[in-house]
ROLO-453384 format. One line per field, with one value per residue (C-alpha): residue number from 1; residue in three letters; chain; x, y, z. Coordinates in steps of 0.1 Angstrom, whole numbers. Layout:
<sites>
seq NUM,...
type ALA,...
mol A,...
u X,...
v Y,...
w Z,...
</sites>
This chain:
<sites>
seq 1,2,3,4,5,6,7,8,9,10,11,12,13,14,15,16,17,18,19,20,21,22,23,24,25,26,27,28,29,30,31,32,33,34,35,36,37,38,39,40,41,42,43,44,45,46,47,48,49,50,51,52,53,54,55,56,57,58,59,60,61,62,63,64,65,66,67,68,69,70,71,72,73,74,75,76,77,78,79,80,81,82,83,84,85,86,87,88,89,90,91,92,93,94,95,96,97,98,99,100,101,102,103,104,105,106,107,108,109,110,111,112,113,114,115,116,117,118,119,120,121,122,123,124,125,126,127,128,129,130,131,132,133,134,135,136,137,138,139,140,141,142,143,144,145,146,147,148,149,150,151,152,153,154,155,156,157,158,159,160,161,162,163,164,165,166,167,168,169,170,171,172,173,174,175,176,177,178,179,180,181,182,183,184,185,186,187,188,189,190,191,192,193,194,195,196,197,198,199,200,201,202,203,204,205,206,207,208,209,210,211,212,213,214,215,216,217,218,219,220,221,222,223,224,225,226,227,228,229,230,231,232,233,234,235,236,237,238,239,240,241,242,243,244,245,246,247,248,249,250,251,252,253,254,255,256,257,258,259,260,261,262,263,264,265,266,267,268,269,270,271,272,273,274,275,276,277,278,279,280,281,282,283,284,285,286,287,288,289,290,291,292,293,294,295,296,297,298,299,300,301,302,303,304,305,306,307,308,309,310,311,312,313,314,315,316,317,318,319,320,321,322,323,324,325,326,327,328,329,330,331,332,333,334,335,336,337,338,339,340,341,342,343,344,345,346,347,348,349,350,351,352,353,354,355,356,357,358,359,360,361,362,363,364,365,366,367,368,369,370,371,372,373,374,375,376,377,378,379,380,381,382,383,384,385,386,387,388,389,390,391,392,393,394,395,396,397,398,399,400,401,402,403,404,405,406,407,408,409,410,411,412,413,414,415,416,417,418,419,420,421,422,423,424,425,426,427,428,429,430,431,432,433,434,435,436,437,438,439,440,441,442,443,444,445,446,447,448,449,450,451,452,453,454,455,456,457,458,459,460,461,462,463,464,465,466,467,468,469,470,471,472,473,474,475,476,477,478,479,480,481,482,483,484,485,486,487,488,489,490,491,492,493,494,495,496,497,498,499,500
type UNK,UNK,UNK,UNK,UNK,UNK,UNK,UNK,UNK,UNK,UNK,UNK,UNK,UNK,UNK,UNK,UNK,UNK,UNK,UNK,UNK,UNK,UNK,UNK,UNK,UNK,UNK,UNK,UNK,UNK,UNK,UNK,UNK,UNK,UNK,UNK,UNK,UNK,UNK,UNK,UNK,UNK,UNK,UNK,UNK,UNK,UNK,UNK,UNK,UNK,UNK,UNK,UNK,UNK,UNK,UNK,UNK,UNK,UNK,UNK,UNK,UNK,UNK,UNK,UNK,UNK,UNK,UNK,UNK,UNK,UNK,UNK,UNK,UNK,UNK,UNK,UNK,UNK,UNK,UNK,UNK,UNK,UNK,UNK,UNK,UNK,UNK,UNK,UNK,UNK,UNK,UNK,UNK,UNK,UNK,UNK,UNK,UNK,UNK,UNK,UNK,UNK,UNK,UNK,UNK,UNK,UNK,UNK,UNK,UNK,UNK,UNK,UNK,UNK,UNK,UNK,UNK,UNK,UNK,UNK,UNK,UNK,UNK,UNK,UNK,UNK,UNK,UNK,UNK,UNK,UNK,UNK,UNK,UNK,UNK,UNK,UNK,UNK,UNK,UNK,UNK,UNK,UNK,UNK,UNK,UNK,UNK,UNK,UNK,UNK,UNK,UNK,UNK,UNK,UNK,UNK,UNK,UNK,UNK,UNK,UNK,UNK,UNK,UNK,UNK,UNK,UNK,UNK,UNK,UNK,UNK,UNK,UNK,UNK,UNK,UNK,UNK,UNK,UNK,UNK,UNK,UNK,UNK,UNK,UNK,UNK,UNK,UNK,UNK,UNK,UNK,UNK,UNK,UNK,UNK,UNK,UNK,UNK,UNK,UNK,UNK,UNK,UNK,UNK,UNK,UNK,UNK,UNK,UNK,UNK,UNK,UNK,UNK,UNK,UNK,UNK,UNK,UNK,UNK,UNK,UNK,UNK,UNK,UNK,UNK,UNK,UNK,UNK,UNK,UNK,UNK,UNK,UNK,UNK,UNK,UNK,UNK,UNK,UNK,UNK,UNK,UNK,UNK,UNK,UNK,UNK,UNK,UNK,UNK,UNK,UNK,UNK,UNK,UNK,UNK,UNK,UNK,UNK,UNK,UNK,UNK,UNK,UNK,UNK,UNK,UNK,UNK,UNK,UNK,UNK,UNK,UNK,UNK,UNK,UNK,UNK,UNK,UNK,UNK,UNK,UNK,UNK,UNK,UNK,UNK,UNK,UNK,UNK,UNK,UNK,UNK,UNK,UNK,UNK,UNK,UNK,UNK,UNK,UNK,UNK,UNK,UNK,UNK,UNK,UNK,UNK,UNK,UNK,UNK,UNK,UNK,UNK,UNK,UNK,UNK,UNK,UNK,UNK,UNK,UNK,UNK,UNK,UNK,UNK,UNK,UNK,UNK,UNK,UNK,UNK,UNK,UNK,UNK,UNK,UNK,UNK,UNK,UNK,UNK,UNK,UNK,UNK,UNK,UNK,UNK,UNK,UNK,UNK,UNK,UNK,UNK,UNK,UNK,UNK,UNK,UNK,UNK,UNK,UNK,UNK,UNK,UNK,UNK,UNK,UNK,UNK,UNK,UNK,UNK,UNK,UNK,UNK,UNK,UNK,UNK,UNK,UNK,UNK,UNK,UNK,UNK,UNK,UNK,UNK,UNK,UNK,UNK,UNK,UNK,UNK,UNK,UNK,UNK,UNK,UNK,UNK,UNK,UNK,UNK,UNK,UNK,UNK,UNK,UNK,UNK,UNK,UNK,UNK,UNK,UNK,UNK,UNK,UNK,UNK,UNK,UNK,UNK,UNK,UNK,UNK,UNK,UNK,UNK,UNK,UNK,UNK,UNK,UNK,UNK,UNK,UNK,UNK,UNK,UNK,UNK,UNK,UNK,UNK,UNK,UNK,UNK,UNK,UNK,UNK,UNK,UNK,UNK,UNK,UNK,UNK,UNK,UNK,UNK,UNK,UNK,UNK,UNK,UNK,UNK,UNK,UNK,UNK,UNK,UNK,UNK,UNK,UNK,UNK,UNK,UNK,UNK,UNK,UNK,UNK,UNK,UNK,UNK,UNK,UNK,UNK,UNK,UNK,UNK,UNK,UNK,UNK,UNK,UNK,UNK,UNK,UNK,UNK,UNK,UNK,UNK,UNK,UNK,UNK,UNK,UNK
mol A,A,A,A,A,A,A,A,A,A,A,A,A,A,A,A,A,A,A,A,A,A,A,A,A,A,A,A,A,A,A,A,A,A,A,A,A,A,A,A,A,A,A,A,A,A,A,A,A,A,A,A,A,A,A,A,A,A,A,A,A,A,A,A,A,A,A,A,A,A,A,A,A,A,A,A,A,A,A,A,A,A,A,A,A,A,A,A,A,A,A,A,A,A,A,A,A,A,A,A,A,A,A,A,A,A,A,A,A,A,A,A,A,A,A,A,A,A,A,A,A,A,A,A,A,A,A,A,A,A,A,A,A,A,A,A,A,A,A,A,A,A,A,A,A,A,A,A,A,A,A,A,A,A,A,A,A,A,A,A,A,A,A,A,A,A,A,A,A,A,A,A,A,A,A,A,A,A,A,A,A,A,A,A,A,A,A,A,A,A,A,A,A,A,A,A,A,A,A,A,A,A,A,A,A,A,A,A,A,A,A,A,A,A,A,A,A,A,A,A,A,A,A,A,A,A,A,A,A,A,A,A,A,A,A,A,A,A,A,A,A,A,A,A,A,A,A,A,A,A,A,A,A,A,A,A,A,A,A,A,A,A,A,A,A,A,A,A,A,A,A,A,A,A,A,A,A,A,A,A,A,A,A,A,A,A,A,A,A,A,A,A,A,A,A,A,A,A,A,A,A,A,A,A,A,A,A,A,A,A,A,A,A,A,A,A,A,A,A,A,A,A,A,A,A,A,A,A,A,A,A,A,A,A,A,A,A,A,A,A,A,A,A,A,A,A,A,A,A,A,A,A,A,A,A,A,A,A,A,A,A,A,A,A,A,A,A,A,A,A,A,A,A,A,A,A,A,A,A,A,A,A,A,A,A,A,A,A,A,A,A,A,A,A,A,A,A,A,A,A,A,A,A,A,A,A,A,A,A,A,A,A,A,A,A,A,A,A,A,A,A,A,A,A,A,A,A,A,A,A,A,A,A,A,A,A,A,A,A,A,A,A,A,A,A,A,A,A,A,A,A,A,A,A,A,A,A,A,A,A,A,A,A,A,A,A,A,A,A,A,A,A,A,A,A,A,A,A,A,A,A,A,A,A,A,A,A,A,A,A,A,A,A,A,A,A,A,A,A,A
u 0,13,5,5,10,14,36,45,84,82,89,91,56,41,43,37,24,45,30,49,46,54,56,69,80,95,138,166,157,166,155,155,142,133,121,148,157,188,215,190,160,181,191,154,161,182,161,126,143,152,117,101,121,120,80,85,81,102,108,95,122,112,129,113,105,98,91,85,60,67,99,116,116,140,129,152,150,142,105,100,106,70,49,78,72,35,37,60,32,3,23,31,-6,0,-22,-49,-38,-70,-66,-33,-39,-61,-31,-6,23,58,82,117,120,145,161,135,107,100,90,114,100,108,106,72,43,21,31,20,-11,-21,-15,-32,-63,-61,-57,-84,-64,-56,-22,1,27,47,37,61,46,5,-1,18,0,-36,-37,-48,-88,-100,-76,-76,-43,-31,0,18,50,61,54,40,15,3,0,-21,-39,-52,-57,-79,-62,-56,-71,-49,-73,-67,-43,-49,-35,-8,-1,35,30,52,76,71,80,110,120,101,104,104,141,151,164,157,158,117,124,137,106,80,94,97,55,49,67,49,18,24,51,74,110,130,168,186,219,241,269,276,263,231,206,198,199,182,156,151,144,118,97,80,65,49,33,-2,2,-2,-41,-48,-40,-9,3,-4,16,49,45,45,81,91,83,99,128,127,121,81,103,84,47,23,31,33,17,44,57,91,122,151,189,211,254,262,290,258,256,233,217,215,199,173,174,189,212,206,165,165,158,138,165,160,136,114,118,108,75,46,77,108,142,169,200,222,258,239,271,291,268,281,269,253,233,215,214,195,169,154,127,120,111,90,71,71,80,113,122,148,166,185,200,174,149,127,105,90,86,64,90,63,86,94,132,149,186,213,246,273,279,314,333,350,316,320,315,293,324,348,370,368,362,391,411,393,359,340,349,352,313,303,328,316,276,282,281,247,228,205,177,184,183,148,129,136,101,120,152,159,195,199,225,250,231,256,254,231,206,208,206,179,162,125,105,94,61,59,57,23,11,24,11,-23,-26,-5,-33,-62,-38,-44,-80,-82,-66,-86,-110,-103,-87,-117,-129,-91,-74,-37,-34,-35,-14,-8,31,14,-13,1,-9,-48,-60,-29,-44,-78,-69,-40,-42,-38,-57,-47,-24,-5,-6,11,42,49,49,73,96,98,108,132,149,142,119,117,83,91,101,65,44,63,59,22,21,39,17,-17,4,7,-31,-43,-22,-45,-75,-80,-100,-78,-44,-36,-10,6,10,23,51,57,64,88,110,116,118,148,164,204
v 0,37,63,101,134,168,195,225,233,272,291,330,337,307,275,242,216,183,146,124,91,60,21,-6,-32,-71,-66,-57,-30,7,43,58,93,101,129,156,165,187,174,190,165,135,138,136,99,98,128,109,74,90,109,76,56,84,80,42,28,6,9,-17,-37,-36,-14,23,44,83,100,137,143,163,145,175,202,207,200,223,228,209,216,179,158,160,152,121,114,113,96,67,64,60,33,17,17,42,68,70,75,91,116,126,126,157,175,205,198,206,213,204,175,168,139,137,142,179,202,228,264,269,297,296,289,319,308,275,284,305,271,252,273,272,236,232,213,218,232,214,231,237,253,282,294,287,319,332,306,312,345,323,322,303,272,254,253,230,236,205,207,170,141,126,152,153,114,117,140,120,89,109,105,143,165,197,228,251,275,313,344,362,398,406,444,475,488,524,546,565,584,611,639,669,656,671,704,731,711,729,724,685,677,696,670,641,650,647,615,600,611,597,570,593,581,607,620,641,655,672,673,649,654,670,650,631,595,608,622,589,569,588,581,553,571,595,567,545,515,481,473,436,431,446,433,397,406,416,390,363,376,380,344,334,351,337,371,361,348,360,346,361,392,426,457,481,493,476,503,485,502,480,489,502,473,453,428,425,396,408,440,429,390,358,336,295,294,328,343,379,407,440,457,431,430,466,463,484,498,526,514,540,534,562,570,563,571,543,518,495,508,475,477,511,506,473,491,512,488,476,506,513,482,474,441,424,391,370,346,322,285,270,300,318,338,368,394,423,451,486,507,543,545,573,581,599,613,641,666,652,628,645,662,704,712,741,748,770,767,730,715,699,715,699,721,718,691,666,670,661,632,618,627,616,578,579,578,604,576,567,605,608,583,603,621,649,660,682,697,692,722,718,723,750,747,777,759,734,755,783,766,765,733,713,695,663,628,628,661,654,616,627,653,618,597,621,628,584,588,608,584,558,568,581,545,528,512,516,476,477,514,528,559,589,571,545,562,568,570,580,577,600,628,623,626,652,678,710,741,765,784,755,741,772,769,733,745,769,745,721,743,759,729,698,681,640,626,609,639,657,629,629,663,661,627,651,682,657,647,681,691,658,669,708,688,705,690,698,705,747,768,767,725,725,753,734,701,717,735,699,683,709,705,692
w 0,-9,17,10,29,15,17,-3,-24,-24,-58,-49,-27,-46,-26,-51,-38,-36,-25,-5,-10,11,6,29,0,9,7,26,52,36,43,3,-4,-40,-60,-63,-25,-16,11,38,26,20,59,69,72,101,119,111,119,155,161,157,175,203,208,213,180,160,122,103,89,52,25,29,1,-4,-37,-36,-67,-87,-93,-116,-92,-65,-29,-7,31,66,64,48,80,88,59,54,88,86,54,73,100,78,57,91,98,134,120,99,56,52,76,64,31,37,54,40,62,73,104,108,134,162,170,200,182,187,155,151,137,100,73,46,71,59,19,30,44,16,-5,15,12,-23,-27,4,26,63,76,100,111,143,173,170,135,144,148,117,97,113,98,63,81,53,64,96,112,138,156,177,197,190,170,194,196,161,165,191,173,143,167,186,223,223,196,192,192,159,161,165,146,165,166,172,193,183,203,217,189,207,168,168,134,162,170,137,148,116,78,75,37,42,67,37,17,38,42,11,3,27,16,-20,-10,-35,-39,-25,-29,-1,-10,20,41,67,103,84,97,65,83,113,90,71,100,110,81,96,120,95,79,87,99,72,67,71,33,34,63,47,19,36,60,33,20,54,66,36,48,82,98,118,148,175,166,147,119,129,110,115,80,78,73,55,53,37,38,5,4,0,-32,-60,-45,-12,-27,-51,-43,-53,-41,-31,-35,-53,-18,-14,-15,5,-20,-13,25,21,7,13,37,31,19,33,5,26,5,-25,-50,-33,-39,-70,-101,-114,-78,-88,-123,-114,-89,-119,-134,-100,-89,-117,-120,-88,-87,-93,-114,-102,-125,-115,-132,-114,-101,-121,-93,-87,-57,-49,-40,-36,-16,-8,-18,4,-10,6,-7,4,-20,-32,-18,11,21,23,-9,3,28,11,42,46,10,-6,-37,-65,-57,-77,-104,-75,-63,-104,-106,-73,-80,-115,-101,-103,-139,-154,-157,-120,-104,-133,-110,-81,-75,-47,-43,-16,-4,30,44,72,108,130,169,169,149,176,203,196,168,182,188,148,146,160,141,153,138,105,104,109,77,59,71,59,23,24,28,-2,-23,-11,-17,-50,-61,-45,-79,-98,-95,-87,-71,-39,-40,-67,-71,-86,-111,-145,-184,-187,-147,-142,-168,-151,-112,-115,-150,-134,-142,-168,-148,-130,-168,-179,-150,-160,-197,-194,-167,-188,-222,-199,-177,-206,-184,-197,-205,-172,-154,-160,-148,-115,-110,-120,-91,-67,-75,-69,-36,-23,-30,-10,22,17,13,-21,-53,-79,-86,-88,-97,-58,-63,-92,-83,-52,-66,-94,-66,-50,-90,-104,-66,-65
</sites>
């Protein structure tokens, strides 16, 4: 008799689903796993033989063996103990076959028999509501995984315990979705002492989620600044936060129970690689634009960033999803985030200091800027120069608005888009409206039509360019509460557009 349990072999957010299949057959005693498995699958046999043998049960002395279907596609990690496990019982007639063959499942086992926590358990839910199957899983990712309401979820500590289980000794009660609390929010934007100009345009990136560049000396406040843009920022909404919990459990990054609906802030070191940047690697892993989704990704000293790094962030950012390929990957990853950039001036920093800067002023602040493409500054939305803060500035510089202040007119600019985008698929925010919606949401009237005329005649505004500025403008008359976009917007959003 052939016994089957399920499990899933995760491709990107997509989690296929694999049988495991089991028969005891007459010959010498053996242990054989089938079906494409990677070093980490292929040692299942010793830690499944243990497990067993740890609740009391002897293997049967026949020749064992497992076929993970489909047979062409790699099986990689530790998540495959359990469904072979559970596949081994059935065929050993310990639990029942039918029962388990209605089960998604898959936990890393110990050598005594407990389930260790592993990475995919909100993927793997959302598979095994698709497929309408149940979820097993271990205890450690239940409530990560019950967050999928349209699957039931069960959540053992041991073996022994999902044995039990299906027998009917001890029925496991489904798991429930856990909520992984905030810290206190200690950054506040009123720490920021002066940079009025830099906090106007930090607002409205976060109104829009516009990718913005900040260009100053260091000690400015440019880092400081960027880390407060969480704050300005609503929290995830249920959908959202599914979504970047998905590439985060793929990432092995839920490790405290539950997801969490704080907007992630990502600030990788410019020594960073490609793959660690936009993904890859063994599994064709999520890279940091993709840990940043629906969040801000804080790229600070921008020019020393390799140039095949930023030259491959530009159709990420505009399509908002990235394509990994890989010998054996082929996978795609949401990556909607907010890019904040920082740079100095020029490579030693005071190029704005006559008394400081270095003897190549000014030819050394266009060599080092000059590291960065045209097309890659063009997808910049604001650009803002951030000057050098003096200790007076510190010292007398009166009290800024707080986080709180500025997050509530971001949270009614939100509202307005919402509500705008209510019946428009694929768009939330102005970033994200283009071609005809962008015509019909954000034309100015005749005398804002007439500035962005004559701006773009006079600077050589791209195509690209002028429907930023328009996004920015449409921004800017969200955060007044105003229907359309005026002269005032548009003027606005050019002064941050023609900045650095």
């Amino acid at each position: 008799m052939i016994t089957r349990a399920y499990t899933v072999a995760f491709q990107g957010l997509e989690g296929r689903l694999i049988e495991v299949q089991c028969a005891l057959s007459p010959g010498m005693p053996g242990f054989q796993i089938v079906g494409l498995p990677d070093k980490a699958v292929s040692e299942a046999r010793e830690r499944v033989r243990s497990a067993i043998c740890a609740m009391g049960l002897a293997m049967p002395s026949k020749k064992i063996t497992v076929n993970l279907s489909p047979a062409d596609l790699p099986k990689i990690g530790s998540h495959f103990d359990l469904p072979i496990a559970l596949a081994l019982l059935a065929a050993m007639e310990v639990v029942p076959a039918e029962a388990i063959a209605r089960q998604i499942a898959l936990g890393e086992l110990s050598l005594d028999g407990r389930l260790s926590p592993i990475v995919g358990a909100l993927p793997a839910a959302m598979a095994a509501a698709e497929a309408d199957f149940d979820l097993i899983c271990p205890f450690a990712c239940g409530p990560e995984a019950a967050w999928v309401g349209a699957v039931q979820v069960t959540a053992p500590r041991t073996l022994l315990e999902v044995m039990n289980h299906f027998n009917g000794r001890a029925p496991l009660p489904a798991a429930q979705p856990g909520e992984v609390s905030a810290p206190p929010e200690h950054r506040n934007l009123q720490d920021v002492k002066g940079q009025e100009r830099a906090k106007r345009a930090m607002e409205i990136a976060a109104a829009g989620r516009h990718h913005l560049f900040m260009v100053g000396a260091p000690g400015s406040g440019k880092s400081m600044m960027a880390a407060r843009m969480p704050s300005l920022m609503p929290d995830l909404d249920p959908s959202e936060a599914l979504e970047t919990s998905m590439i985060h459990s793929l990432a092995g990054m839920l490790s405290e129970g539950g997801i969490s609906k704080t907007r992630p802030y990502r600030a990788p070191h410019h020594t960073a690689s490609m793959a660690a940047i936009v993904g890859g690697g063994r599994g064709a892993k999520p890279g940091e634009i993709s840990l940043a989704h629906n969040g801000v990704l804080f790229m600070d000293e921008f020019p020393e960033y390799a140039r095949s790094v930023l030259e491959t962030l530009r159709q990420p950012i505009e399509t908002r999803q990235v394509n990994v390929s890989r010998a054996n990957a082929h996978v795609s990853y949401p990556c909607a985030f907010m890019l904040i950039a920082a740079a100095n001036p020029c490579k030693c920093g005071h190029l704005t200091d006559a008394g400081r800067a270095c003897s190549r002023a000014p030819i050394c602040g266009e060599d080092y800027l000059g590291r960065i493409s045209g097309p890659m500054i063009d997808r910049f939305d604001l650009r803002v120069d951030v000057p050098p803060v003096f200790l007076s500035d510190l010292i007398d510089a009166p009290a800024g608005e707080t986080s709180t202040a500025i997050a509530a007119r971001v949270k009614s600019a939100w509202a307005h888009q919402a509500a705008r985008f209510t019946a428009v698929p694929n768009v939330r925010l102005n970033s994200e409206a283009e071609g005809k919606l962008l015509d019909e949401i954000a034309t100015p009237d005749r005398e804002g039509m007439a500035l962005l005329s004559a701006a773009a005649d006079r600077f050589g505004l791209s195509a690209r360019g002028y429907h930023r500025v328009l996004r920015v403008a449409r921004t800017i008359a969200d955060l007044e509460g105003a229907c359309d976009v005026g002269q005032p917007h548009v003027a606005e959003a050019l002064s941050y557009r023609l900045a650095s």
